[in-house]
TORKOL-4160 file (C-alpha; in steps of 0.2 Angstrom, whole numbers, padded with zeros to 4 digits, m for minus):
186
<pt num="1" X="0723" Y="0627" Z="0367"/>
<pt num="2" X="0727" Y="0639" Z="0383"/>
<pt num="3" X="0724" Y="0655" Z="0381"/>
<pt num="4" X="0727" Y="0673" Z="0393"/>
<pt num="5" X="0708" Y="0676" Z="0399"/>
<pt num="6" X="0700" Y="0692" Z="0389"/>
<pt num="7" X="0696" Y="0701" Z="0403"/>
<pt num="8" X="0714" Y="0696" Z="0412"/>
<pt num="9" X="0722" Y="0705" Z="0395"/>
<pt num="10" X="0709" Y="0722" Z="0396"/>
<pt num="11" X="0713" Y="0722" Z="0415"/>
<pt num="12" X="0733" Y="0723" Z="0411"/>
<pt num="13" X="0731" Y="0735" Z="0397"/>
<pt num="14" X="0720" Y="0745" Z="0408"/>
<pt num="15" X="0734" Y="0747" Z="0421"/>
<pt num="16" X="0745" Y="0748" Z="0410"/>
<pt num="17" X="0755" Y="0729" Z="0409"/>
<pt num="18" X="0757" Y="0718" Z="0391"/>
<pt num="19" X="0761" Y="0700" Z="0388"/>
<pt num="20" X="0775" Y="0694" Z="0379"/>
<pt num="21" X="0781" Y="0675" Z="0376"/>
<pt num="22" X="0797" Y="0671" Z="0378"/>
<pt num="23" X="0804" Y="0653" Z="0376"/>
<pt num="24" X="0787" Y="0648" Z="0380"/>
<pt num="25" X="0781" Y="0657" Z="0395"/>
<pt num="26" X="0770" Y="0672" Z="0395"/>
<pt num="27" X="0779" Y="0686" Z="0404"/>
<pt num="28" X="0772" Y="0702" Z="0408"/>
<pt num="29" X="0778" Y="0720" Z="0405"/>
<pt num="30" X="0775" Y="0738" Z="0411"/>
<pt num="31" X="0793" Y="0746" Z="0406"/>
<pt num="32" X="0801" Y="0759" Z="0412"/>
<pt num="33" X="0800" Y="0772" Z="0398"/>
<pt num="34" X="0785" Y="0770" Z="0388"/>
<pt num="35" X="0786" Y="0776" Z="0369"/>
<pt num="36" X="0771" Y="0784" Z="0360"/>
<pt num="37" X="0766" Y="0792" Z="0344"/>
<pt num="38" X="0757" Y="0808" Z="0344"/>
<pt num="39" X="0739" Y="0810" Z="0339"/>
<pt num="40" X="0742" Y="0830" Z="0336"/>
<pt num="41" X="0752" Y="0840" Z="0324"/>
<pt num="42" X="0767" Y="0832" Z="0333"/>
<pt num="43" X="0765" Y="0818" Z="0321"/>
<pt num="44" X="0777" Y="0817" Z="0307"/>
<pt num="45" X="0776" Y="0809" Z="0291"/>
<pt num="46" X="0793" Y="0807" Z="0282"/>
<pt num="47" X="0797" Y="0817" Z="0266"/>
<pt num="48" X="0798" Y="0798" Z="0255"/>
<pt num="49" X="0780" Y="0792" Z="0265"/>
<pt num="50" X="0773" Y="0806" Z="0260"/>
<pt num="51" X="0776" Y="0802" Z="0240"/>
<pt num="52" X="0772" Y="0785" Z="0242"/>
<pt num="53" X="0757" Y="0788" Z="0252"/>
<pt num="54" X="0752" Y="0801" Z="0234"/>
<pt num="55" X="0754" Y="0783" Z="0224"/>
<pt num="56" X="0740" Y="0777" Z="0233"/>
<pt num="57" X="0752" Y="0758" Z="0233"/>
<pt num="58" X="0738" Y="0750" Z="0243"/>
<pt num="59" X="0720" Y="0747" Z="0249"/>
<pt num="60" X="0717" Y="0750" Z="0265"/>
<pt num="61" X="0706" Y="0738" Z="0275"/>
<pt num="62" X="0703" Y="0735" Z="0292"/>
<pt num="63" X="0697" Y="0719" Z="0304"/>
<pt num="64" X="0694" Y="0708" Z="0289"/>
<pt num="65" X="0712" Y="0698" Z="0289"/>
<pt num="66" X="0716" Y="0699" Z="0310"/>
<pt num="67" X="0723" Y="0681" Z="0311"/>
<pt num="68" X="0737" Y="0683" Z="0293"/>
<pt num="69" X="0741" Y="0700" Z="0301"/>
<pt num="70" X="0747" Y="0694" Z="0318"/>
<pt num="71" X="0756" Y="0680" Z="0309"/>
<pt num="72" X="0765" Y="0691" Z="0296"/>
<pt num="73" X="0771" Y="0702" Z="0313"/>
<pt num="74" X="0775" Y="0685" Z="0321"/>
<pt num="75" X="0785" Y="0678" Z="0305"/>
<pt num="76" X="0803" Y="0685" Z="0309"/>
<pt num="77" X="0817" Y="0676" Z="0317"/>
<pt num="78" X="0814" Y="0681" Z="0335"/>
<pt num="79" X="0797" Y="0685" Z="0340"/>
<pt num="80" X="0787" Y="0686" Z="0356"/>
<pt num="81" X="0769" Y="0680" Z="0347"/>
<pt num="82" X="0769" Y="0661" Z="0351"/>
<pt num="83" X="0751" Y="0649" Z="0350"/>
<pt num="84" X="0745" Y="0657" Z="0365"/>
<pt num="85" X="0747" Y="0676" Z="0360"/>
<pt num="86" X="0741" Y="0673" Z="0345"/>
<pt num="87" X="0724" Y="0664" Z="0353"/>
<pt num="88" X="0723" Y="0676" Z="0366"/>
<pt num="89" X="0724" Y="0691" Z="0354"/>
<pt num="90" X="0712" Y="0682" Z="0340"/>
<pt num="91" X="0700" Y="0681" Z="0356"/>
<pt num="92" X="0700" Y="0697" Z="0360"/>
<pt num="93" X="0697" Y="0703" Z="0340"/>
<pt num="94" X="0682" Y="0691" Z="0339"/>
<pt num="95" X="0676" Y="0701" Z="0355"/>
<pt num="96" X="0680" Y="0716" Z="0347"/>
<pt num="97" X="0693" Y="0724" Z="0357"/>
<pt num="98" X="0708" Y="0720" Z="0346"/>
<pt num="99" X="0711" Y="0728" Z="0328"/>
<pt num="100" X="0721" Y="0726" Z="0313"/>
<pt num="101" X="0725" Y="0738" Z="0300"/>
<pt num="102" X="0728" Y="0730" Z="0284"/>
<pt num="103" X="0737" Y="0736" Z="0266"/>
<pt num="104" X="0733" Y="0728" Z="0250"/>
<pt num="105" X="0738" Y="0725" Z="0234"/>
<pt num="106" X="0734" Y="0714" Z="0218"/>
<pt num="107" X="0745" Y="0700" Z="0224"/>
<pt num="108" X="0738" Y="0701" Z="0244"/>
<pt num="109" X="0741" Y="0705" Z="0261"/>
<pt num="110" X="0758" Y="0717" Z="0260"/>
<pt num="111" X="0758" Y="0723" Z="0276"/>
<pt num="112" X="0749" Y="0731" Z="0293"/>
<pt num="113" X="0749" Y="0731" Z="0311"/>
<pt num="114" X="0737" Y="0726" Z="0324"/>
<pt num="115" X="0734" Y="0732" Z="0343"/>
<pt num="116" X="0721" Y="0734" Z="0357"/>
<pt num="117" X="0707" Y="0747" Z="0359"/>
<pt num="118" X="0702" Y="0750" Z="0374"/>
<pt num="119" X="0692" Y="0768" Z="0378"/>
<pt num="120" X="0701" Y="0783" Z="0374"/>
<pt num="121" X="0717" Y="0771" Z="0371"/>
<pt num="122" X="0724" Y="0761" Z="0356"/>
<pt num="123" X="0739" Y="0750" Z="0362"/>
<pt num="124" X="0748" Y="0746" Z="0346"/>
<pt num="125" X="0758" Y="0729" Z="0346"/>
<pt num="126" X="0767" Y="0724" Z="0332"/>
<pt num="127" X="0769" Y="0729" Z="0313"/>
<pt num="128" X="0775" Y="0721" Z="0297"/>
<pt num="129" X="0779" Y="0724" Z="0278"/>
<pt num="130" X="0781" Y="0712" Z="0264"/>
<pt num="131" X="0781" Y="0728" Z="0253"/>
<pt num="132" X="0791" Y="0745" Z="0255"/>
<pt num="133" X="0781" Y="0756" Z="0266"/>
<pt num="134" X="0765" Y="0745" Z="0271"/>
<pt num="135" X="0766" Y="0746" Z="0288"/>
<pt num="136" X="0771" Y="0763" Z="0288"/>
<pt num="137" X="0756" Y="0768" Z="0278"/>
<pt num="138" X="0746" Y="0758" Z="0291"/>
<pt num="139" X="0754" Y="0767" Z="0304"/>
<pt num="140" X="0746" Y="0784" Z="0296"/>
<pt num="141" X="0730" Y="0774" Z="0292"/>
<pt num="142" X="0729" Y="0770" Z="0309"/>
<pt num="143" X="0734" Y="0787" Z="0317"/>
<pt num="144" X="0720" Y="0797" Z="0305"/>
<pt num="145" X="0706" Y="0784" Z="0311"/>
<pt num="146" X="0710" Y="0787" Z="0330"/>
<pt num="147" X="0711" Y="0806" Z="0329"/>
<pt num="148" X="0691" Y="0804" Z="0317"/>
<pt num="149" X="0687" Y="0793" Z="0335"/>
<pt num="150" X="0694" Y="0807" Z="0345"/>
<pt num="151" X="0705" Y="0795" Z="0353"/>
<pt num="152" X="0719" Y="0801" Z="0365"/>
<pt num="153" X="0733" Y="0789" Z="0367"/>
<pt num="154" X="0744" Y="0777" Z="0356"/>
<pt num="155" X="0754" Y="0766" Z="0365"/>
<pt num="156" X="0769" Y="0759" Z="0356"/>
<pt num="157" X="0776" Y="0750" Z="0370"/>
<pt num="158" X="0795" Y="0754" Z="0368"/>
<pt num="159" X="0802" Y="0769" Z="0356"/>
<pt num="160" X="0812" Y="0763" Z="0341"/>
<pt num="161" X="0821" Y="0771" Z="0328"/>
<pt num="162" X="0807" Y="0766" Z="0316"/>
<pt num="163" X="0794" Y="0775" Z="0326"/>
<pt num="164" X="0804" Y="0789" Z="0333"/>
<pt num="165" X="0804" Y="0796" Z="0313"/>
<pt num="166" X="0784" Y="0797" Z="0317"/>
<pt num="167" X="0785" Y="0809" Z="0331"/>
<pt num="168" X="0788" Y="0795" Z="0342"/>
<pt num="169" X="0794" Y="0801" Z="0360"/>
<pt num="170" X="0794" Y="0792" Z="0377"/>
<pt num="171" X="0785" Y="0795" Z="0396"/>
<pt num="172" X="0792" Y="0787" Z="0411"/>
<pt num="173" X="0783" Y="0777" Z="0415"/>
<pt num="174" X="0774" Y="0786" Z="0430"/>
<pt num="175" X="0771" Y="0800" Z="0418"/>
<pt num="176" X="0762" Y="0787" Z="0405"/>
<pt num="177" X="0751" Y="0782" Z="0421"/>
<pt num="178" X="0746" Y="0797" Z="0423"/>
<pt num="179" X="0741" Y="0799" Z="0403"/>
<pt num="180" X="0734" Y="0783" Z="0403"/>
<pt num="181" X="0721" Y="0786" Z="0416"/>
<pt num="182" X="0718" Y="0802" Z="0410"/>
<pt num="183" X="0715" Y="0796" Z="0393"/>
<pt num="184" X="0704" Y="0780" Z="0399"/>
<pt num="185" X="0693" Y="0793" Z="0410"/>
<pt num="186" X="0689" Y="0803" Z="0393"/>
């Protein structure tokens, strides 16, 4: 199996640039206007999260299910994670520079989302429920360990509806440069 080199990925990530597959080439992208989640009071957790997060619905874990979360995110009916992605991706976890966060229940994985860490930075990549709310409680999961870690940026990639009730906001994508080096410096 082929797989993007791990220090090709870091490289890209570093400047700024993200594989995607499509119809089974890997293309790379640095778009235009780069969406982001706030690490500071900015970020906003929706009335209804907020009582479900109270419920307690699922166990948190972290790093011990990697592979099933990136084929949860990958199982919908378009999706940009093919054999090499997923590879290249499970590479870089076993190196240690790829994360996921993971919600649990009695009956299994119900959801979470994985991403890369790189200094300062966590690029988040793709998300996925099985259950209401687990990636969204994921997402908070994810934003309180990053600001315990004193981290500085999360990349989202493109803004969505979904994140934009998070906080979520955009940078050109001269602007996210600029963040991004600042925040890799740190």
């Amino acid at each position: 199996m082929k797989i993007i080199p791990p220090e090709i990925l870091l490289e890209a990530y570093a400047k700024g640039v993200f594989p995607m597959a499509e119809e089974g080439e890997i293309l790379w992208f640095s778009p235009e206007r780069r969406g982001l989640i706030p690490l500071d009071e900015r970020f906003h957790i929706p009335h209804g999260l907020a009582q479900s997060l109270k419920r307690k619905p699922f166990e948190i874990r972290w790093d011990t299910a990697f592979r099933e979360v990136m084929l949860g995110c990958a199982s919908r009916d378009e999706t940009w994670i093919d054999e090499v992605i997923l590879e290249s991706y499970c590479t870089l976890h076993d190196l240690g520079h790829a994360h996921s966060v993971e919600c649990w229940d009695a009956e299994g994985l119900q959801g979470g989302l994985y991403g890369v860490a790189l200094p300062g930075v966590f690029f988040g990549e793709s998300m996925f429920s099985r259950k209401t709310d687990a990636s969204k409680i994921a997402l908070v999961a994810l934003v309180e360990r990053l600001r315990e870690m004193q981290v500085s940026l999360l990349d989202t990639q493109w803004m969505t509806p979904h994140l934009k009730q998070f906080g979520g906001y955009e940078l050109s994508r001269k602007d996210y440069q600029a963040a991004l080096g600042q925040a890799l410096r740190l």
